[in-house]
C-alpha positions as CSV (number, residue, x, y, z in Angstrom):
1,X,120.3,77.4,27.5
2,X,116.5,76.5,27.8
3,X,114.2,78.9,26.9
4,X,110.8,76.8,25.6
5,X,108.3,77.5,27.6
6,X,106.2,75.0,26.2
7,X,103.5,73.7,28.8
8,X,103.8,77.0,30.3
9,X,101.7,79.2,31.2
10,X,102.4,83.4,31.7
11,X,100.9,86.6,32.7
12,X,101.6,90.0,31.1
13,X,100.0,93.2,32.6
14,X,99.6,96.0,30.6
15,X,99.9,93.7,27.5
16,X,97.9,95.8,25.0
17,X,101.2,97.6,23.4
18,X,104.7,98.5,24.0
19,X,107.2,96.0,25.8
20,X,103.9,94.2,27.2
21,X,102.8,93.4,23.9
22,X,106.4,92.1,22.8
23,X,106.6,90.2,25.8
24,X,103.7,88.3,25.8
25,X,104.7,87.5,21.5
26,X,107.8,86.0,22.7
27,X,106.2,83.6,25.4
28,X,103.6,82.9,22.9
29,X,106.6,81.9,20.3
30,X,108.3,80.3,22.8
31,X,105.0,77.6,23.3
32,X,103.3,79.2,26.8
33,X,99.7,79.6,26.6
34,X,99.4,83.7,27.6
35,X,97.0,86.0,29.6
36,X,97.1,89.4,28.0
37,X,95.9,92.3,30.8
38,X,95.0,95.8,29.9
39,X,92.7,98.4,31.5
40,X,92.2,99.0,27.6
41,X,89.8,97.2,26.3
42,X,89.7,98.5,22.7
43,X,93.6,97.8,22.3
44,X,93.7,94.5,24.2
45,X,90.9,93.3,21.7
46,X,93.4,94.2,18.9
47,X,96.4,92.7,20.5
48,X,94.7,89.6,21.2
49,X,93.3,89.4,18.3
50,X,96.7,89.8,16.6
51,X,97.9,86.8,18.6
52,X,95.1,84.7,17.8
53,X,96.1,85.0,14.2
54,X,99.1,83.4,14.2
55,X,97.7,79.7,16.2
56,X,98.7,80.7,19.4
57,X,97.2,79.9,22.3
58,X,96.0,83.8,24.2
59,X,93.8,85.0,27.0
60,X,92.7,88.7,27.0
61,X,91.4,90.3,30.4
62,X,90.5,93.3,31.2
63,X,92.0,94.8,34.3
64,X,93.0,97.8,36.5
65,X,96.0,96.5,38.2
66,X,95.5,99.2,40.9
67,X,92.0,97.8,41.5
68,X,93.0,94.6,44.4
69,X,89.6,92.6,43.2
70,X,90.1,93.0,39.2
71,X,93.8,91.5,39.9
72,X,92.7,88.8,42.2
73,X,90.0,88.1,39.2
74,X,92.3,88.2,36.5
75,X,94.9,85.3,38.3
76,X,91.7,83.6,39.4
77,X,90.8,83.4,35.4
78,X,93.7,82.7,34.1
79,X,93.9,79.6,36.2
80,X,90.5,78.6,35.4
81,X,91.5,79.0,31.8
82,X,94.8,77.5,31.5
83,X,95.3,75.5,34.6
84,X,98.5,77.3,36.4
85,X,100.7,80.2,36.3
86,X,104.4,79.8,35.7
87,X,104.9,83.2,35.1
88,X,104.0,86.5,35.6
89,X,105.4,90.0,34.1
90,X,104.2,93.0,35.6
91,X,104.3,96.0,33.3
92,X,101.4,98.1,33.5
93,X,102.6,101.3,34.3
94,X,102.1,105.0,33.9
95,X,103.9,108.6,33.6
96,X,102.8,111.6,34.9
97,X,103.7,115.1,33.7
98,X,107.1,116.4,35.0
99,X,107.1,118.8,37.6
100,X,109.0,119.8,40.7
101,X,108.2,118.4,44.1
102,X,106.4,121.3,45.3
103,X,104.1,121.9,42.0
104,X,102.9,117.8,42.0
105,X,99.3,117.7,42.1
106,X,98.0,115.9,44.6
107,X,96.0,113.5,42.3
108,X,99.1,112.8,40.3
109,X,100.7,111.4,42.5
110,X,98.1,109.2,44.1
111,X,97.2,108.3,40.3
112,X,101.0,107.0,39.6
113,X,101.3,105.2,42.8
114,X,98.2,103.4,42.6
115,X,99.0,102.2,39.1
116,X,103.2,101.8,39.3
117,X,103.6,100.7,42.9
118,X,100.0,99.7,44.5
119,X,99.2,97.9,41.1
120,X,102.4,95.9,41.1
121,X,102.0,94.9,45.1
122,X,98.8,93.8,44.0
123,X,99.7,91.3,41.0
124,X,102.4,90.3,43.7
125,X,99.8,89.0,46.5
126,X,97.3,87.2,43.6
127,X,100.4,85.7,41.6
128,X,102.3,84.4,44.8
129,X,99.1,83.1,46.7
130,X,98.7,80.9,43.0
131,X,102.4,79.7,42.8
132,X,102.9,79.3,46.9
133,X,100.3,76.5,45.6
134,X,102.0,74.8,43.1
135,X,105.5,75.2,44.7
136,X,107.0,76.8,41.6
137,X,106.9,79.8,39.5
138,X,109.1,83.2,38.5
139,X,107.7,87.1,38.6
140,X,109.2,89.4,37.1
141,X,108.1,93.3,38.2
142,X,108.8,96.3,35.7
143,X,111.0,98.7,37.7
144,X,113.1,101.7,35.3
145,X,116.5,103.3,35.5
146,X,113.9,105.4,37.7
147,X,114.4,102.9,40.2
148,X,118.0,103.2,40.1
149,X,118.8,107.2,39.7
150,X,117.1,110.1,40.0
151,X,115.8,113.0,37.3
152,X,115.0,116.5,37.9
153,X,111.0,117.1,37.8
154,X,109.9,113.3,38.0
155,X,110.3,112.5,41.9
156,X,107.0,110.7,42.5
157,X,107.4,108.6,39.3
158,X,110.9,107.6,40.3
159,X,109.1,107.1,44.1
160,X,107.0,104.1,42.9
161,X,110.2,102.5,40.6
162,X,112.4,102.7,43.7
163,X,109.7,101.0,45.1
164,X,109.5,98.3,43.0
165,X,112.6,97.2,43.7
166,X,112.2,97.4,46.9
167,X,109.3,95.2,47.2
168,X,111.0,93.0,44.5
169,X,113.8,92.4,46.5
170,X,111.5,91.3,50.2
171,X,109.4,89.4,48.4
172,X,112.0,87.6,46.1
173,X,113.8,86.6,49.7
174,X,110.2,85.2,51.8
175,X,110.0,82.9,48.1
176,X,112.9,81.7,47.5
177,X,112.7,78.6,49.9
178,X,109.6,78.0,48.2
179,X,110.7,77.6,44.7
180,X,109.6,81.2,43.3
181,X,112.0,83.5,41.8
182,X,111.4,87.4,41.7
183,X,113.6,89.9,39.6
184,X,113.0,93.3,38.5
185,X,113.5,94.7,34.9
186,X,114.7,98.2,35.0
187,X,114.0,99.7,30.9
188,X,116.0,102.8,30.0
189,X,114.0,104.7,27.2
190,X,112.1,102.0,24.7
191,X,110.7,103.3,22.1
192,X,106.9,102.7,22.9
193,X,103.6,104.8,22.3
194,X,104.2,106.0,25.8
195,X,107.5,107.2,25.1
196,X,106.6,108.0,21.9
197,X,104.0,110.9,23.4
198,X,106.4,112.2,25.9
199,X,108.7,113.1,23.0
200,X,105.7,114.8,20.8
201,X,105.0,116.8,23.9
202,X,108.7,117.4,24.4
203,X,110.7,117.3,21.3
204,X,113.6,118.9,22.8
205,X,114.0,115.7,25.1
206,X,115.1,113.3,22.3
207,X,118.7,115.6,22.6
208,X,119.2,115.4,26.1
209,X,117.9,111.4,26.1
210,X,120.8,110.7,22.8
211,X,123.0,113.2,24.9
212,X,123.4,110.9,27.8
213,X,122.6,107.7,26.0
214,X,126.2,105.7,24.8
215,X,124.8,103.5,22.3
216,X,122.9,106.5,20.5
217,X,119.6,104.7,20.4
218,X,116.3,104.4,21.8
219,X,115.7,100.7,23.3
220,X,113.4,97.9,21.1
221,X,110.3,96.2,23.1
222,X,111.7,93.1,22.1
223,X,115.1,93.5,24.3
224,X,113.3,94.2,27.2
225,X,111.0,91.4,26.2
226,X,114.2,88.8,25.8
227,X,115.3,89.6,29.4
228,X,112.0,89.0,30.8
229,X,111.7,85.7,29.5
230,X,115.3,84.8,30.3
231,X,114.5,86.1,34.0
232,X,111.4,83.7,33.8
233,X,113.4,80.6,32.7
234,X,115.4,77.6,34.1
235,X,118.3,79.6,32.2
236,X,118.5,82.4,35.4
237,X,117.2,79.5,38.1
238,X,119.9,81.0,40.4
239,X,119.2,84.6,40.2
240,X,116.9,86.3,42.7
241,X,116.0,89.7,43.8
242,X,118.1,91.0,40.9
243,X,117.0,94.5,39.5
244,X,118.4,94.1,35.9
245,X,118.9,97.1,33.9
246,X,118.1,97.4,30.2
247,X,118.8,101.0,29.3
248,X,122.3,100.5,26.6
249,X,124.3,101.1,29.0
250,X,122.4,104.4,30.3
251,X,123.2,103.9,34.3
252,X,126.4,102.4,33.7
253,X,128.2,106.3,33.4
């Protein structure tokens, strides 16, 4: 089972920490030259910086993935910089605080759709319009065991993950013919700062997550890292339109 991505080259959105950070370390250690995106410009300096350290070859951009031009901008560098694009993770994403359908603000929900579902449709457009080019390439889009059941109090979050997959799913079957590959990633709960907050505002969560959870442990960036890059390589070459989770077994009851 290949998975060198040596001569490669990959996108990761929201790259500055969390399973966008590990992600874009493993495509770096397996030999692609990577494009690091944040809207954080502060922690994408660090990450970057971090990478650059250890001789690998790294791109940082700043980038609102819910702004169309940024996107187009950030694909449109990373070519310019590297040449192609053989793959693409899209990860930045966003939670809002839980609340029941009728007590969502209004800007809360435009904010997490414009970053988890318009900011995804727009890495989508840039990334395909490079690949449709070269006749090649895989995307894979961060979806969430959001995308695949429901929780109480987290409706529009779950809205733009169901979504994902959704558009994962179209877009993987106009590709196909065209040698691109699309897959969704569906993470249970990593341990990442994001995560990590959610629980310091809601200690009492970490019970009823290890309640439910079989293997008794919060995920690792790194796994959901491994099955973006195994989604990515020649190694899944016949899977398409998959939404994979990655939760320890978390939708599985």
């Amino acid at each position: 089972m290949n998975l060198s991505f040596d001569n490669k080259v990959a996108l990761v959105t929201g790259a500055a920490m969390g399973m966008g950070l590990a992600t874009a370390r493993l495509f770096a250690d397996a030999g692609a030259a990577v494009v690091l995106a944040d809207r954080d410009e502060d922690a994408l300096g660090t990450a970057v910086a971090g990478l650059e350290g250890d001789g690998r070859k790294v791109l940082g951009v700043r980038c609102d993935v819910s702004d169309e031009a940024e996107v187009a901008a950030m694909v449109r560098r990373a070519v310019e910089t590297f040449g192609r694009l053989d793959a693409a993770f899209n990860n930045a994403g966003i939670q809002i605080p839980a609340n029941d359908v009728v007590d969502v603000p209004g800007a809360d929900y435009e904010r997490v759709m414009a970053v988890n579902l318009r900011g995804v449709w727009n890495c989508m457009q840039a990334e395909l319009r490079q690949m449709q080019g070269q006749g090649s390439g895989a995307i894979v889009n961060c979806s969430s065991i959001g995308g695949l059941i429901g929780n109480p109090g987290l409706a529009a979050y779950h809205a733009t993950k169901y979504g994902v997959i959704g558009m994962t799913q179209s877009a993987a079957l106009e590709s196909a013919a065209r040698g691109i590959r699309l897959n969704a990633v569906c993470p249970g709960t990593i341990d990442t700062p994001m995560v990590a907050r959610m629980l310091k505002e809601q200690p009492e969560a970490m019970d009823v997550i290890m309640a439910k959870q079989p293997n008794k442990r919060l995920g690792r960036p790194e796994e959901v890292a491994a099955a973006v890059l195994f989604l990515c390589s020649d190694a899944a070459s016949f899977i398409i339109g998959a939404a994979l989770p990655v939760d320890g077994g978390y939708t599985a009851q």
